[in-house]
C-alpha positions as CSV (number, residue, x, y, z in Angstrom):
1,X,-10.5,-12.7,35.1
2,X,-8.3,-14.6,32.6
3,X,-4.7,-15.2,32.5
4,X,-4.0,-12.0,30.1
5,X,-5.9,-9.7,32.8
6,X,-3.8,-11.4,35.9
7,X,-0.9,-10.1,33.9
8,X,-1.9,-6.6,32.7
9,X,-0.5,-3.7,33.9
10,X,-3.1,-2.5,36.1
11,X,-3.9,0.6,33.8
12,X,-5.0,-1.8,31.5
13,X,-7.0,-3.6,33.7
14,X,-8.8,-1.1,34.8
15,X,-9.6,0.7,31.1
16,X,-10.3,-2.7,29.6
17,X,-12.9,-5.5,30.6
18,X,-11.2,-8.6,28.9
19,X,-12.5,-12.1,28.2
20,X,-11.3,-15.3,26.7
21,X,-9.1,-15.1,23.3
22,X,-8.3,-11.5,24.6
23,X,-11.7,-9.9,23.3
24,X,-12.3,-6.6,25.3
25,X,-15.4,-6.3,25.9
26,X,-15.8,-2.6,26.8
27,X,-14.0,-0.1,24.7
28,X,-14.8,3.5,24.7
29,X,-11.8,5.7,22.9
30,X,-13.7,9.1,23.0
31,X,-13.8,8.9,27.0
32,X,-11.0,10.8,27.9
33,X,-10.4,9.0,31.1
34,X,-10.9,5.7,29.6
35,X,-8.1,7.1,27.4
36,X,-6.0,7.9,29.8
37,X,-5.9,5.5,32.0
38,X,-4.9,2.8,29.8
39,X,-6.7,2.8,26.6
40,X,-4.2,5.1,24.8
41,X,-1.5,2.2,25.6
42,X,-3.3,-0.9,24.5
43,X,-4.0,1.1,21.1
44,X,-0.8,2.1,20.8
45,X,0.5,-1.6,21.2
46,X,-2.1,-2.9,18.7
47,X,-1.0,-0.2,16.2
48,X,3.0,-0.7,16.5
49,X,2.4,-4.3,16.0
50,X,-0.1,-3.8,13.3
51,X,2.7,-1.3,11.5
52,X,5.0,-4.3,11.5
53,X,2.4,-7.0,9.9
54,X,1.8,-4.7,7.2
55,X,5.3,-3.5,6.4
56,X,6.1,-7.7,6.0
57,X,2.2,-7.6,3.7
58,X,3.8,-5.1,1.5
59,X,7.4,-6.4,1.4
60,X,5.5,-9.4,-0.2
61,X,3.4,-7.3,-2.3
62,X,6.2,-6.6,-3.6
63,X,8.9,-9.3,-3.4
64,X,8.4,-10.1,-7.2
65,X,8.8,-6.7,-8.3
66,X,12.7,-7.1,-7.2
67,X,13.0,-10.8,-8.2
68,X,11.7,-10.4,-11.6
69,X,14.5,-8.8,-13.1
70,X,16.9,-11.6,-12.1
71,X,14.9,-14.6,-13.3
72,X,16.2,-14.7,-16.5
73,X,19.8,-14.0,-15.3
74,X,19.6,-17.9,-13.1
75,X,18.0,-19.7,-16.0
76,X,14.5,-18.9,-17.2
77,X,13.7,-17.0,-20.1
78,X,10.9,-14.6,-19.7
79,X,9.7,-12.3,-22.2
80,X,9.3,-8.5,-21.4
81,X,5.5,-8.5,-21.6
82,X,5.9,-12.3,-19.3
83,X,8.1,-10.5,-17.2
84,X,5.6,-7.2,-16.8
85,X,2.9,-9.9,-16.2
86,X,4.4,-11.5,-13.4
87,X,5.2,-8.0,-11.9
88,X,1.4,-6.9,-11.9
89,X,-0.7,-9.7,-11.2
90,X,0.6,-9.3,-7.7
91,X,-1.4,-5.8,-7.9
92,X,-4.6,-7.0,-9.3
93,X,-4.9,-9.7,-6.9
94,X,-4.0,-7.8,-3.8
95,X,-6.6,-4.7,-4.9
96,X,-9.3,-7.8,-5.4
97,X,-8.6,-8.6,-1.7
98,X,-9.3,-4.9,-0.4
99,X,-12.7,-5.0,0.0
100,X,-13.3,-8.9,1.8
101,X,-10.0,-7.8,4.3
102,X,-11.9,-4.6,5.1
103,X,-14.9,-7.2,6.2
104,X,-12.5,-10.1,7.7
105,X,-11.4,-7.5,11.4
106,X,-15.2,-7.3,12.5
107,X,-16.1,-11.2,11.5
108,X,-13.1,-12.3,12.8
109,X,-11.6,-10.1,15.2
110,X,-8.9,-7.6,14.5
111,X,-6.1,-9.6,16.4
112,X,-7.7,-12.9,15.4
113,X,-7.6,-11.6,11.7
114,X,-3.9,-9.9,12.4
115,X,-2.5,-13.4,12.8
116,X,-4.1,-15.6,10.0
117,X,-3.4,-12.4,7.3
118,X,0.3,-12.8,8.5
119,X,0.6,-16.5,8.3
120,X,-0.9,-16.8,5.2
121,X,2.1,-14.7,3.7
122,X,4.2,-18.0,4.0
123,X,2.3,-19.2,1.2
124,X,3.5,-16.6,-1.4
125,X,7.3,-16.5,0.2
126,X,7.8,-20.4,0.6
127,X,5.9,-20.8,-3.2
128,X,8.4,-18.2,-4.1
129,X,11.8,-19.9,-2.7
130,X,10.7,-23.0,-4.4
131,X,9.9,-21.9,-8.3
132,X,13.0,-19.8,-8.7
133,X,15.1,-22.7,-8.1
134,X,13.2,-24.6,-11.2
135,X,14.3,-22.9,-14.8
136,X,12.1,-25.1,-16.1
137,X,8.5,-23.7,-14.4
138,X,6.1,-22.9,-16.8
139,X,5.1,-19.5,-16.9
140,X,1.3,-20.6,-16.3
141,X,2.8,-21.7,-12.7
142,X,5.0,-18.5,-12.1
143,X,2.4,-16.6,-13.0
144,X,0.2,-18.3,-10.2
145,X,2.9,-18.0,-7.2
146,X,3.3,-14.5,-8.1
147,X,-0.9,-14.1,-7.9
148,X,-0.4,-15.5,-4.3
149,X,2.0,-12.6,-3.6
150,X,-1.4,-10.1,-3.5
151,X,-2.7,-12.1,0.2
152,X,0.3,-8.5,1.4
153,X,-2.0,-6.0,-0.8
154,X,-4.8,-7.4,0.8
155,X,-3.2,-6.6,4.9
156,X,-3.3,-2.7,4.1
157,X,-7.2,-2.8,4.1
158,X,-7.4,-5.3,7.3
159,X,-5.2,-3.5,9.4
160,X,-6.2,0.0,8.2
161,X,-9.8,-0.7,9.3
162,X,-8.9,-2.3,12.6
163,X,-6.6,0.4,13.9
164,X,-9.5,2.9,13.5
165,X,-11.4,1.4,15.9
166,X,-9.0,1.6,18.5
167,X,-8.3,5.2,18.2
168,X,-10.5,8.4,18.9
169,X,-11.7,10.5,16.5
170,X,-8.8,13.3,17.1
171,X,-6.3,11.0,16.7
172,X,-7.7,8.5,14.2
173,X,-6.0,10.2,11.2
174,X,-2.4,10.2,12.8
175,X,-3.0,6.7,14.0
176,X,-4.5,5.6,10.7
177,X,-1.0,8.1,8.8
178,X,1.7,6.1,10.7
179,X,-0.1,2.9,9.7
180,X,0.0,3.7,6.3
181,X,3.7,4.8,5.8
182,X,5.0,1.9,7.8
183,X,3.3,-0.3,5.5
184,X,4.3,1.6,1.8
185,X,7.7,1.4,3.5
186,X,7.8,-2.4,3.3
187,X,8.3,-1.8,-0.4
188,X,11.4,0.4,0.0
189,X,12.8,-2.1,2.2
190,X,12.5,-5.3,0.4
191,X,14.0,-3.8,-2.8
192,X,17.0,-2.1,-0.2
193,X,17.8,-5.9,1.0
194,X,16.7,-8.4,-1.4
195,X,19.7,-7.5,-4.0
196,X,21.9,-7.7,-1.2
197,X,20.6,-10.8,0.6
198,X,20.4,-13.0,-2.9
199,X,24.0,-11.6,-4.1
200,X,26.1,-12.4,-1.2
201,X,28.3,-15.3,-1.6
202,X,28.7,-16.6,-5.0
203,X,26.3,-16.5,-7.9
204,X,22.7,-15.1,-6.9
205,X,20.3,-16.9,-5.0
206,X,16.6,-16.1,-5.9
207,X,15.2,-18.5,-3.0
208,X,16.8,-16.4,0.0
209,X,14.3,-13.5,-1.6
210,X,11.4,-15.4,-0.1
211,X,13.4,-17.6,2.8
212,X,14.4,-14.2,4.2
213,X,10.8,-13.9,5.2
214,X,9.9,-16.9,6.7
215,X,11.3,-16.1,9.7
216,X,9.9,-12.3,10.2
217,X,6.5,-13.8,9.5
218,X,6.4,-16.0,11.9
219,X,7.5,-13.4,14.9
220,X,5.0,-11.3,13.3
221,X,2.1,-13.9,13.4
222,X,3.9,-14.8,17.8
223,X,3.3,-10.9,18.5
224,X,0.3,-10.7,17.2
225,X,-1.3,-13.8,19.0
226,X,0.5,-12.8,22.2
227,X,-0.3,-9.1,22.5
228,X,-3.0,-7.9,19.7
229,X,-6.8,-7.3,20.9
230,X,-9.9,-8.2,19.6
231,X,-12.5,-5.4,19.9
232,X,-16.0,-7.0,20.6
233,X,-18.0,-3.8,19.1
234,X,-16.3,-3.3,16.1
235,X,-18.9,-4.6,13.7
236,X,-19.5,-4.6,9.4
237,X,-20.7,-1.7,8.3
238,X,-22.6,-2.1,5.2
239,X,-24.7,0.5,5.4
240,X,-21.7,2.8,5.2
241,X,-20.3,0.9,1.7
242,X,-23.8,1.7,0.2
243,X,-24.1,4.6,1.5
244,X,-20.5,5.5,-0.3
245,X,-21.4,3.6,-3.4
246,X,-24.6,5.4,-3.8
247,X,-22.3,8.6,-3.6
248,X,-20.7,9.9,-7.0
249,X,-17.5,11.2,-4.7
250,X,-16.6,8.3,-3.9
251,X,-16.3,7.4,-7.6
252,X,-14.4,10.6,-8.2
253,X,-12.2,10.3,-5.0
254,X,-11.4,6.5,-6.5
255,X,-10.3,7.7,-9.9
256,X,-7.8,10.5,-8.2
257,X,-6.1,7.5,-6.1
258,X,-5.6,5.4,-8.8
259,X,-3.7,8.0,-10.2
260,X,-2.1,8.6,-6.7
261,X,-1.6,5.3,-4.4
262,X,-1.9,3.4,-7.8
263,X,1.1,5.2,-9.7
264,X,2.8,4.6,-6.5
265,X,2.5,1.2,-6.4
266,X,2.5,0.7,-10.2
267,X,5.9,2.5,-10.4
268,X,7.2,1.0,-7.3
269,X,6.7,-2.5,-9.4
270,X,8.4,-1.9,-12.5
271,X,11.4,0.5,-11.6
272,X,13.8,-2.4,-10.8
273,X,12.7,-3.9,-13.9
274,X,12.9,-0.4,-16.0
275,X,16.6,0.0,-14.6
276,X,17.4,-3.3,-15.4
277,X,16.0,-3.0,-18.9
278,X,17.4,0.7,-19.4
279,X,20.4,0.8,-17.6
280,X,21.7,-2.3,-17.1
281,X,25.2,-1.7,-15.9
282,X,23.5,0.4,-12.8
283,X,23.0,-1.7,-9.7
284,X,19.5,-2.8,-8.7
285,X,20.3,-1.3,-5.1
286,X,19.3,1.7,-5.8
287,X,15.7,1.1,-7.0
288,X,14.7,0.8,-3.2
289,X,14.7,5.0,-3.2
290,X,11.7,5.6,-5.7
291,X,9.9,3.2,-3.4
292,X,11.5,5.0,0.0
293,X,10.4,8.6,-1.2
294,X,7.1,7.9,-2.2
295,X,6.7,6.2,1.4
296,X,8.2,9.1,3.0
297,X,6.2,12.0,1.2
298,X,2.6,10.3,1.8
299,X,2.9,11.7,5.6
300,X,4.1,14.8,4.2
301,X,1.1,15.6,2.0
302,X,-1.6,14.4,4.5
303,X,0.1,17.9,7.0
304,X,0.3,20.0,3.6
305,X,-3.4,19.2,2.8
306,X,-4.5,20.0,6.3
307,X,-3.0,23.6,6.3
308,X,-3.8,24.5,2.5
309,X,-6.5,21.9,0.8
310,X,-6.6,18.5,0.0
311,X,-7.8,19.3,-3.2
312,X,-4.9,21.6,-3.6
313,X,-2.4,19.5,-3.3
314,X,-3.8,16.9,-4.9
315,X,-3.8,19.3,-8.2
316,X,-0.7,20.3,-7.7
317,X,1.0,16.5,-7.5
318,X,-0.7,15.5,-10.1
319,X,0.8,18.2,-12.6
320,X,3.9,16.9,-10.7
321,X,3.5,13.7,-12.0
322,X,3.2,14.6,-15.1
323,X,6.3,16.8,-14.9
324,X,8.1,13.5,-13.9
325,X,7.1,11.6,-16.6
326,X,7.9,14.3,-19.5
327,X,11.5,14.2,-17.8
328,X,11.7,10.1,-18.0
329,X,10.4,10.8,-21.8
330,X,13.4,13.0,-22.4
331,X,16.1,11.2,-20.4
332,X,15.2,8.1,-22.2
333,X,16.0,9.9,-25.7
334,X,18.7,10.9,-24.6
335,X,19.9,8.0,-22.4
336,X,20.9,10.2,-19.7
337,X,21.0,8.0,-16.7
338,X,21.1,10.9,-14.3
339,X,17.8,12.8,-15.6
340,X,15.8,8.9,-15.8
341,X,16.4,8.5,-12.0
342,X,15.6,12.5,-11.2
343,X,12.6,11.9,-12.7
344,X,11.0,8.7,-11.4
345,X,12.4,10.2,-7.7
346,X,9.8,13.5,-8.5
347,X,7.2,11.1,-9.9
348,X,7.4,9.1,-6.6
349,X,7.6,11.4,-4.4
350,X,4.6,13.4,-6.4
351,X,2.3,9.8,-5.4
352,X,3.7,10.2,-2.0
353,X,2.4,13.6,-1.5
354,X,-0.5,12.7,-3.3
355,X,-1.5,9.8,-1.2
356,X,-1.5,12.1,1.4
357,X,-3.6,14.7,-0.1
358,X,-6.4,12.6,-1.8
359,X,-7.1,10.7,1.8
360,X,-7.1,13.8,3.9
361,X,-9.9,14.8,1.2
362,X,-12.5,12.2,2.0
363,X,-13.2,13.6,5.6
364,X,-13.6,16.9,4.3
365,X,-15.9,15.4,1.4
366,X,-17.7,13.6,3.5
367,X,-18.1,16.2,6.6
368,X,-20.5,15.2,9.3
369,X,-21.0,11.4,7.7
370,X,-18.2,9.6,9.2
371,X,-19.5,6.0,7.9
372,X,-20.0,7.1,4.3
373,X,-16.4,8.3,4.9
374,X,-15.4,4.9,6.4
375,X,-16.7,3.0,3.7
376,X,-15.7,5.5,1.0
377,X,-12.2,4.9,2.5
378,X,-11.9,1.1,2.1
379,X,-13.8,1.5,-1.6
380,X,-10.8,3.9,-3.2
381,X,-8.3,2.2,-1.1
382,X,-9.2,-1.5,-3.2
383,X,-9.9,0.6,-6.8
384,X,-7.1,2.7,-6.4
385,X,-4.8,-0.3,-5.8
386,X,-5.8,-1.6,-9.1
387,X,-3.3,1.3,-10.9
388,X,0.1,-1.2,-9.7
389,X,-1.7,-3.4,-12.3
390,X,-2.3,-1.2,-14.5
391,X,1.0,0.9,-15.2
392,X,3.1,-2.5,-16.0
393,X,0.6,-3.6,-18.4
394,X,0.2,0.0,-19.7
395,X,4.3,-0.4,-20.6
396,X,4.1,-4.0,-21.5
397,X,1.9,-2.8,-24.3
398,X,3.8,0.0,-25.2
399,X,6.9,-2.3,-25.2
400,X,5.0,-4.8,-27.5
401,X,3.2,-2.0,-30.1
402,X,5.9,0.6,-30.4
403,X,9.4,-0.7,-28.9
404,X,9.2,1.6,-26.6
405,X,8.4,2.6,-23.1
406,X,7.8,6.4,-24.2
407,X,4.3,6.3,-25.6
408,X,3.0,4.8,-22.3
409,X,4.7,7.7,-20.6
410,X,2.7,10.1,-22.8
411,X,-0.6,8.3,-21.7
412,X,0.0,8.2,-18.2
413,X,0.8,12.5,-18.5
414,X,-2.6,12.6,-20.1
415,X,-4.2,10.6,-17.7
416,X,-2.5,12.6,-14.8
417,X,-3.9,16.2,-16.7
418,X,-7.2,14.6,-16.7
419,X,-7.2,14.1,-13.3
420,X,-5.5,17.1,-12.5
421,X,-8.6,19.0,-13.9
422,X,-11.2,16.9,-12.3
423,X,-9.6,17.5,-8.9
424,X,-9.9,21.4,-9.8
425,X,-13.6,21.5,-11.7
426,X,-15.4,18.6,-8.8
427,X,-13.6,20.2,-5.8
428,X,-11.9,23.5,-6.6
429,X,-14.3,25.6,-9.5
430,X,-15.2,28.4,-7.9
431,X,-18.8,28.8,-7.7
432,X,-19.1,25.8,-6.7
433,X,-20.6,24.4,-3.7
434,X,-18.3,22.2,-2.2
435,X,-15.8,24.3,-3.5
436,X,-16.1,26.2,-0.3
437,X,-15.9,23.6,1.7
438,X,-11.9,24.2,1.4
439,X,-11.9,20.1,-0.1
């Protein structure tokens, strides 16, 4: 017995047979007993740690997307389409990363993995404290310390496939829910504390928006080496990728999430900037509640889906979405403050609702295959990442052809109507197959 067992509660010790580097060795979640007596708390200590890692991966995520606004305000002197660079490369990196995360839990072991995906967040925070304090950094270099800020995109596909081994199948997409909106809420709550962190005193001071880090990092990276499990069965799976490759749902269900989990991240990236650019005697405080919203609503449409559709709601958010957008269209004409911010909070909480929706789709999709659901899972979760790349760039160019952020707006309202109608004709078109499958 090793020194973690001789402290155990006795539940635990029972329910678990532990070895060295606290692997458990035997781990069966669908035995009710096994459950009860112990395996429900071990998950559910894994999981609340896990929550907290990836609410600190997303907070880095999206550190620049609250920093970049400021740069130019302590000495540099950005362009708009540098500045919208620096905001998405965070994105495409972290999407990139999806996929070899997803792989890293069973090579390396979930807690194992847990600890070095944490740590290695003090490479984009300490890179960060230490360029903002140089006007003179070339953009080359900024634009490759904010590249390192996509290791926190990356934790969301790590920890998301790690928790699901811990957790029976009843309970797997609660579990798997409260992972997810603690993480997206690590966005809200950078953008909530970083303006007030780097104001206070005199002047503002860009470094304290990665120092401010540091420290939660490395409690994060203690807990998890202290009281995180490795699960010795939990093994790569990549039969179920190909089996979900081969699949053309997948494809389809990767396209919706762009347009759901992708807007939301997208949007979560440039609203500081967009206020700052738009609105400039507002306070960047308030960009934290487009990010807050969105995080709040994605539970929300996962219990929606359940009672009416998936597919449903996933139609419906996206028409949403475009609703917000033709109301940020208008407010900008108009420079109404008031109707700008109304309308980026329906657009975020529209993803929200739609991240929700589109995830509680793939089991339904993918009834009575639970690996080609597993890997379908970790393929839209990397594509769909790729849209917080995407929407920057899309108003960087708009910015650089017309002036204007208005005819990206009407491209992303076509984009959401196009996938509005794939949702209904793939999933919803009566006479359909799956269509009565209630998607």
């Amino acid at each position: 017995m090793t020194t973690q067992d001789v402290h155990a509660p006795a539940t635990e010790r029972e329910s678990a047979s532990r070895r060295t580097g606290r692997w458990i060795d035997d781990w069966d979640a669908e035995d009710e007993t096994f459950w009860r007596d112990g395996g429900r708390k071990i998950a559910r200590r894994n999981l609340g740690i896990s929550v907290f890692a990836e609410f600190l991966g997303f907070a880095v995520w999206a550190l620049w997307s609250i920093v970049v606004p400021q740069l130019n305000s302590v000495g540099f002197s950005f362009t708009i389409d540098q500045q919208f660079w620096l905001i998405a490369v965070p994105s495409l990196v972290g999407a990139t990363l999806r996929i070899p995360y997803t792989f890293a839990v069973p090579m390396f072991g979930g807690r194992n993995w847990t600890v070095v995906s944490a740590l290695l967040l003090l490479v984009p925070t300490g890179l960060l404290a230490w360029v903002v304090t140089r006007p003179d950094t070339s953009f080359g270099v900024m634009l490759l310390v904010a590249a390192t800020a996509g290791v926190g995109g990356g934790n969301f596909a790590s920890s998301m496939a790690n928790i699901s081994f811990f957790f029976p199948q009843k309970e797997k997409g609660k579990a798997l829910g409260l992972n997810a909106a603690g993480g997206n809420l690590g966005t809200a709550a950078v953008q909530f504390a970083v303006p007030i962190v780097i104001g206070a005193g005199a002047g503002i001071a860009l470094d304290r928006a990665g120092l401010m880090m540091i420290p939660l990092i490395l409690v994060a990276g203690l807990l998890a080496w202290r009281c995180m499990d490795n699960l010795a069965f939990a093994k790569a799976d990549f039969k179920a990728f190909a089996a979900a490759a081969r699949n053309k749902h997948t494809w389809v269900i990767s396209f919706l999430y762009i347009g759901t989990f992708g807007s939301f991240i997208g949007y979560s990236g440039v609203f500081p900037t967009l206020l700052k650019g738009q609105f400039p005697q507002m306070t960047l405080s308030i960009a934290f509640l487009g990010a807050l919203v969105g995080s709040l609503a994605r539970p929300i449409g996962g219990i929606v889906a359940d009672r009416v559709g998936g597919a449903r709601v996933t139609t419906v958010s996206f028409l949403v979405m475009a609703i917000g957008a033709l109301g940020t269209i208008i407010a900008l004409d108009s420079g109404s403050f008031a109707l700008f911010f109304g309308s980026f909070i329906v657009l975020f909480i529209a993803t929200g609702v739609g991240n929700g929706s589109t995830y509680r789709m793939i089991p339904a999709v993918f009834t009575g295959r639970p690996k080609a659901a597993a890997g379908c899972i970790g393929i839209a979760g990397a594509v769909g990442a790729f849209g917080g790349f995407l929407i920057p760039r899309g108003f960087a160019a708009s910015t650089q052809l017309f002036d204007s952020l208005i005819p990206a707006l009407y491209v992303f309202i076509g984009i959401y109507l196009v996938m509005a109608l794939t949702t209904w004709s793939v999933y919803r078109r009566s006479g359909t197959p799956i269509a009565q499958a209630r998607i």
